[in-house]
C-alpha positions as CSV (number, residue, x, y, z in Angstrom):
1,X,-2.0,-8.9,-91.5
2,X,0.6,-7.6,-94.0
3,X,2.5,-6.3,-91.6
4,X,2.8,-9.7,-89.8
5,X,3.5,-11.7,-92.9
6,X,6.3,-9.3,-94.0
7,X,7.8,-9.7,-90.4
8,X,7.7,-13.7,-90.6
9,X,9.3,-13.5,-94.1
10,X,12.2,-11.4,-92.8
11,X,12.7,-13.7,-90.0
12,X,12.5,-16.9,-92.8
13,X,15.0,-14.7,-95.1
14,X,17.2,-14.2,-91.8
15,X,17.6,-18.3,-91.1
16,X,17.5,-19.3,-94.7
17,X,20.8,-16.8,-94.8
18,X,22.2,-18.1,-91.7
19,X,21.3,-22.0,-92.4
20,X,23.5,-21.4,-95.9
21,X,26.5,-19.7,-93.6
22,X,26.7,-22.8,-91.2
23,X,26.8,-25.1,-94.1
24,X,29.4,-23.5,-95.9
25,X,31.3,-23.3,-92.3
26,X,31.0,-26.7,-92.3
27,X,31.8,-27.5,-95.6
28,X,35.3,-25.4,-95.3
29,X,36.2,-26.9,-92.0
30,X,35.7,-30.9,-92.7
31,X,36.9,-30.7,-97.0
32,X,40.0,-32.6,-97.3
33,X,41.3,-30.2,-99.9
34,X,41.1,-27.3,-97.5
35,X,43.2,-28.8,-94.8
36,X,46.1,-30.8,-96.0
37,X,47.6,-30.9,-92.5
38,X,44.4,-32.8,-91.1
39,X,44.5,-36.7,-91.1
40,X,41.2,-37.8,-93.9
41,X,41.4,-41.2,-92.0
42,X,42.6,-42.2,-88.3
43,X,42.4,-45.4,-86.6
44,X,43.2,-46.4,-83.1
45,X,41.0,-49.3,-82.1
46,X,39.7,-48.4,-79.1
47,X,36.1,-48.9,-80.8
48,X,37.0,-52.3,-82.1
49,X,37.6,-53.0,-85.8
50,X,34.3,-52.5,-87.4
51,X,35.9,-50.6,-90.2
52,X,38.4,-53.8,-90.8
53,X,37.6,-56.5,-93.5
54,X,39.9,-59.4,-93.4
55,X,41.2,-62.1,-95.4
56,X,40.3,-64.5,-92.2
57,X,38.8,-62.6,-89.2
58,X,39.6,-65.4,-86.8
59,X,43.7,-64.7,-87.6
60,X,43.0,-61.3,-86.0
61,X,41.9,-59.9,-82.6
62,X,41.7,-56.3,-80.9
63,X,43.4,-56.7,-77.4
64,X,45.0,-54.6,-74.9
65,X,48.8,-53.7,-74.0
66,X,49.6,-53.2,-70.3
67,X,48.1,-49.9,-70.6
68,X,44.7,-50.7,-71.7
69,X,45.8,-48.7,-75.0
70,X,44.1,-51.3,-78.0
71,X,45.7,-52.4,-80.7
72,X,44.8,-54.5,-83.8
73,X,47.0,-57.9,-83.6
74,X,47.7,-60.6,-86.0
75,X,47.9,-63.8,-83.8
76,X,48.2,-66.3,-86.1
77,X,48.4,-67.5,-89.8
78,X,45.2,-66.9,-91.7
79,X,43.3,-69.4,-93.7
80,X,43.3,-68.4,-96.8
81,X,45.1,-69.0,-100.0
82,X,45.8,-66.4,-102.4
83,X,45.2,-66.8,-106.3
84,X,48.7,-65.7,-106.9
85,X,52.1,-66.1,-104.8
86,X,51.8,-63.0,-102.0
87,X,50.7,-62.3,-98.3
88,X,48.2,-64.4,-96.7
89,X,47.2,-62.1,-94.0
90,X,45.6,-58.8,-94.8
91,X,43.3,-56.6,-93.0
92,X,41.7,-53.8,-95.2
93,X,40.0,-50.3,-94.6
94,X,36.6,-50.5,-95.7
95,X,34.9,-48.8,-98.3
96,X,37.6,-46.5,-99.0
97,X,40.4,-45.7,-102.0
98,X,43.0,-43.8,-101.9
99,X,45.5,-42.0,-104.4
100,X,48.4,-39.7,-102.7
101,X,48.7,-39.9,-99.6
102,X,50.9,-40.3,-96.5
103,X,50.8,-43.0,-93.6
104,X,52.1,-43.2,-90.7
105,X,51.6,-46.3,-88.3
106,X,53.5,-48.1,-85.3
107,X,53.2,-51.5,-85.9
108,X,54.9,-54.1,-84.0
109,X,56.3,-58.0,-84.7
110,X,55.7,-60.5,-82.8
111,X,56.9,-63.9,-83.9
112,X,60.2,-65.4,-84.1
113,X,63.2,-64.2,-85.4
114,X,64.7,-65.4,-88.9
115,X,65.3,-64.0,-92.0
116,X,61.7,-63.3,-93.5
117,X,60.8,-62.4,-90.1
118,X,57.5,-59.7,-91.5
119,X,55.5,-57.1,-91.4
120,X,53.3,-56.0,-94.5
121,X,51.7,-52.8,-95.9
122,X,49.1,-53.0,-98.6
123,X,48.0,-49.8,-100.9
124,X,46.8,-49.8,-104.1
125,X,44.6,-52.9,-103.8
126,X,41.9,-53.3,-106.3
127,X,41.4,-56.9,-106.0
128,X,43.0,-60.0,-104.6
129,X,45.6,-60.0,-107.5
130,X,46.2,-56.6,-108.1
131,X,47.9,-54.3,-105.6
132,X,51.2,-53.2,-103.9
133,X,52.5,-53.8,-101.0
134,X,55.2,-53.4,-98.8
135,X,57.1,-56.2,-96.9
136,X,59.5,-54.6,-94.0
137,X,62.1,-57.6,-92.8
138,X,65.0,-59.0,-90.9
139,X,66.8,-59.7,-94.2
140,X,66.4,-58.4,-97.3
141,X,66.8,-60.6,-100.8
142,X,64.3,-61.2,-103.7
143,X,61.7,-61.9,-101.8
144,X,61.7,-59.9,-98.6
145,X,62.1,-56.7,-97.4
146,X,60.9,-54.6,-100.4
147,X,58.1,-52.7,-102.4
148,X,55.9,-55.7,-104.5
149,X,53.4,-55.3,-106.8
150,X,51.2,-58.4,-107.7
151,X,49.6,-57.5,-110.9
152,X,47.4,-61.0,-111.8
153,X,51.2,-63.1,-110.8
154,X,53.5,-63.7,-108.5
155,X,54.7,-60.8,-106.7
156,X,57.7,-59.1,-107.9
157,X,59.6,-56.9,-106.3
158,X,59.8,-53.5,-107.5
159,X,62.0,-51.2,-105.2
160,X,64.8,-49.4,-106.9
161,X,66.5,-49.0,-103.8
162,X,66.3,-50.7,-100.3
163,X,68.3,-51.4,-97.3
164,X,69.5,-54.8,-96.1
165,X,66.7,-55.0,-93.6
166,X,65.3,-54.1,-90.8
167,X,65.8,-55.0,-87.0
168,X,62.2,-55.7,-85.1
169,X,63.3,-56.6,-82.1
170,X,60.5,-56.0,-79.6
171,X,59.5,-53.2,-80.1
172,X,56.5,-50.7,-81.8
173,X,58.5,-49.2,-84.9
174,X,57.0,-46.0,-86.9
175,X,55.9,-47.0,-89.9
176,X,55.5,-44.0,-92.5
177,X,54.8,-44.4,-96.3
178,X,54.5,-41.8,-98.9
179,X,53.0,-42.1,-102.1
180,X,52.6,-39.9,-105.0
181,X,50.2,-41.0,-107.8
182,X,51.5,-38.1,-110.5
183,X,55.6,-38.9,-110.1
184,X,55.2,-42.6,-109.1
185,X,57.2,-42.1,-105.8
186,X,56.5,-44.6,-103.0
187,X,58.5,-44.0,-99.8
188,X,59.2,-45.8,-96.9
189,X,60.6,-45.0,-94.0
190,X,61.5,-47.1,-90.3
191,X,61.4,-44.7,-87.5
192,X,64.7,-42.7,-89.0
193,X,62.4,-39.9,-91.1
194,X,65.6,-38.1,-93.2
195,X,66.3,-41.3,-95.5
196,X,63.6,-44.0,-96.6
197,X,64.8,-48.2,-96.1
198,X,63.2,-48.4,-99.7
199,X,62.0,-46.4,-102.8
200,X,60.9,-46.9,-106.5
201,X,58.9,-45.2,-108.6
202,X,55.3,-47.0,-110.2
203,X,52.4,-46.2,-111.6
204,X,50.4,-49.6,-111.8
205,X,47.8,-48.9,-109.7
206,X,47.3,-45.3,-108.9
207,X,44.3,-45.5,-106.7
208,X,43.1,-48.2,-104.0
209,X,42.2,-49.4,-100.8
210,X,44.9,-49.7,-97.9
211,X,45.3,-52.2,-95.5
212,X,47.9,-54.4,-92.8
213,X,49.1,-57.2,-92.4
214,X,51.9,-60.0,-93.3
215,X,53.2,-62.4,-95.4
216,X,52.7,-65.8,-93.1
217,X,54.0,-63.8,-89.2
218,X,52.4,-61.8,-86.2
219,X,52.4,-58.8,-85.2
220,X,50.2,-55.6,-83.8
221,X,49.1,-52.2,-85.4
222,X,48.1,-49.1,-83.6
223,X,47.3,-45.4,-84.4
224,X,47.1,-45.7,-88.0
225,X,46.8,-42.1,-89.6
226,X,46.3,-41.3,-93.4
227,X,46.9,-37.9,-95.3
228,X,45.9,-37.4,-98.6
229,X,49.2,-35.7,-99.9
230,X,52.1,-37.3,-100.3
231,X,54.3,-34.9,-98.0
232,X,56.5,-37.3,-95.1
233,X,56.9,-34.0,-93.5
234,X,53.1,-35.0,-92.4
235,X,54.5,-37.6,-90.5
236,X,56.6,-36.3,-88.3
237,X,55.3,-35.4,-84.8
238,X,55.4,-31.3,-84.5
């Protein structure tokens, strides 16, 4: 009888030792911190946009290019009215904050061409009046076509430097922007990856949720993909 218990108590020893092996495995292949190089967050619609809270839901709809390849579009003004003078439409990434980090995403316009003609890119975002965002345009001037920050007013644009704006056309541009919490640095960049259309530096908000969207336009988002490092070199397709 000893001899059988001793042999079932090796054999429990055995899989407690292995049980604690997998886990650590596990741990060391899915931590963030252990793999920089590895998206924390990816998003390409094909399973709808569950993880998506919206400012109006009925402004926004996951449909199909002539591939079948989904993507999240913005077909129409939202209903909603902010407290403060910023974007109207804005779809969030649930549950989530984050500080660094680096995003890349193609995003296309859809509507017609004039001078605010827009795309936006929200970070930051701790509440309907406070959070960044960035507004990529035809033409750029104080209200368009820079890095905002709405802190409980109007937005104000906060970009140190900044192209004249940016050319749509009809296309799906790469979106990529990098943002370091510790130096201030946010980073954008419009396809071209060796010099940004617009930088500052900030440290408002150094930690919040992310999201897409635009000021009062259309557009459509696809393969959204978030590091959490602020490195551009992240970005570019190896």
């Amino acid at each position: 009888m000893f001899k059988i218990q001793t042999q079932y108590k090796q054999y429990y020893i055995l899989l407690i030792a292995f049980l604690n092996l997998s886990f650590i495995g596990f741990l060391n292949s899915n931590s963030f911190a252990n793999d920089g190089n590895k998206p924390i967050f990816e998003e390409n619609f094909e399973q709808g946009s569950q993880h998506w809270e919206m400012t109006d839901s009925n402004a926004w709809t996951v449909s199909k290019d002539d591939k079948g390849n989904h993507l999240l579009c913005l077909t129409g003004s939202s209903n909603y009215e902010p407290a403060v003078r910023s974007p109207k439409s804005i779809a969030l990434i649930k549950d989530v904050e984050f500080e660094d980090f680096t995003l890349t995403v193609r995003a296309k316009q859809t509507g017609k061409e004039y001078g605010h003609r827009d795309l936006c890119f929200f970070f930051g975002y701790q509440d309907p009046t406070h959070f960044y965002y960035v507004h990529i345009a035809t033409k750029a001037d104080d209200h368009a076509h820079s890095i905002f920050l709405v802190n409980n007013e109007p937005r104000v644009s906060i970009a140190k430097e900044r192209t004249k704006g940016a050319d749509w056309a009809q296309d799906f541009h790469q979106i990529t922007i990098v943002r370091d919490t510790k130096t201030g640095k946010i980073e954008v960049y419009y396809d071209d990856m060796e010099k940004p259309i617009m930088a500052t530096e900030d440290k408002t908000f150094v930690k919040g949720k992310i999201g897409l969207g635009s000021f009062d336009d259309t557009g459509c988002f696809d393969d959204l993909k978030i590091w959490n490092t602020a490195n551009k070199n992240l970005a570019i397709p190896k």
